[in-house]
Steps between C-alpha positions, in 0.01 A plus 500: 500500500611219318435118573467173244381136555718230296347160380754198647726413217404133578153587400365297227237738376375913408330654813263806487564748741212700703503810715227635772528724782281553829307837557748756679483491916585888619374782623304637215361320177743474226413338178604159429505653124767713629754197523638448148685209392696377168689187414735395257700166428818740453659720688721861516507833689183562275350190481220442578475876465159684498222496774287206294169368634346593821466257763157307611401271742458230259750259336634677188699330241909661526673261242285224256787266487864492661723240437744274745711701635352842373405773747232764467636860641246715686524874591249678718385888506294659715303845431414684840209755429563888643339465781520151639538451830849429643559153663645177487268306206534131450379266263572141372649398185403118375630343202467158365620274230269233316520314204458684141151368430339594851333780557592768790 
């Protein structure tokens, strides 16, 4: 899947973006390492394009610095193991966009 945030063109500074997700709620334990994520401040049918770092529940820095106007491009994989357990499983996907110099 596919999604991007965009900082307001009327924006009169860089933002950092960050990215965090919730533990999984279903019927079986499933890895919150299993959720990968990538981001890029471009876009196409292959960008972003490979499975990049694996999500935590912790604030991770996505983009350093995006300008007015800019927008940073996720894309989202998910590796089932053989053998999970079949079900609905649901987790929560939190981003947030600071200033350059703060930390995540």
């Amino acid at each position: 899947s596919g999604y991007y945030l965009q900082l307001s063109p009327n924006s009169n500074i860089n933002a950092k973006t960050c990215i965090k997700s919730v533990n999984w709620d279903g019927p079986s334990a499933l890895a919150l390492a299993n959720l990968k994520w990538n981001s890029s401040t471009s876009s196409s049918s292959s960008v972003p394009g490979t499975p990049g770092s694996a999500m935590t529940t912790s604030y991770v820095t996505s983009q350093s610095s995006i300008s007015p106007g800019d927008k940073d491009y996720y894309r989202f994989w998910m590796d089932v193991p053989s053998g999970q357990v079949a079900g609905d499983y649901n987790t929560t996907t939190t981003f947030k966009a600071i200033t350059t110099s703060s930390s995540c």
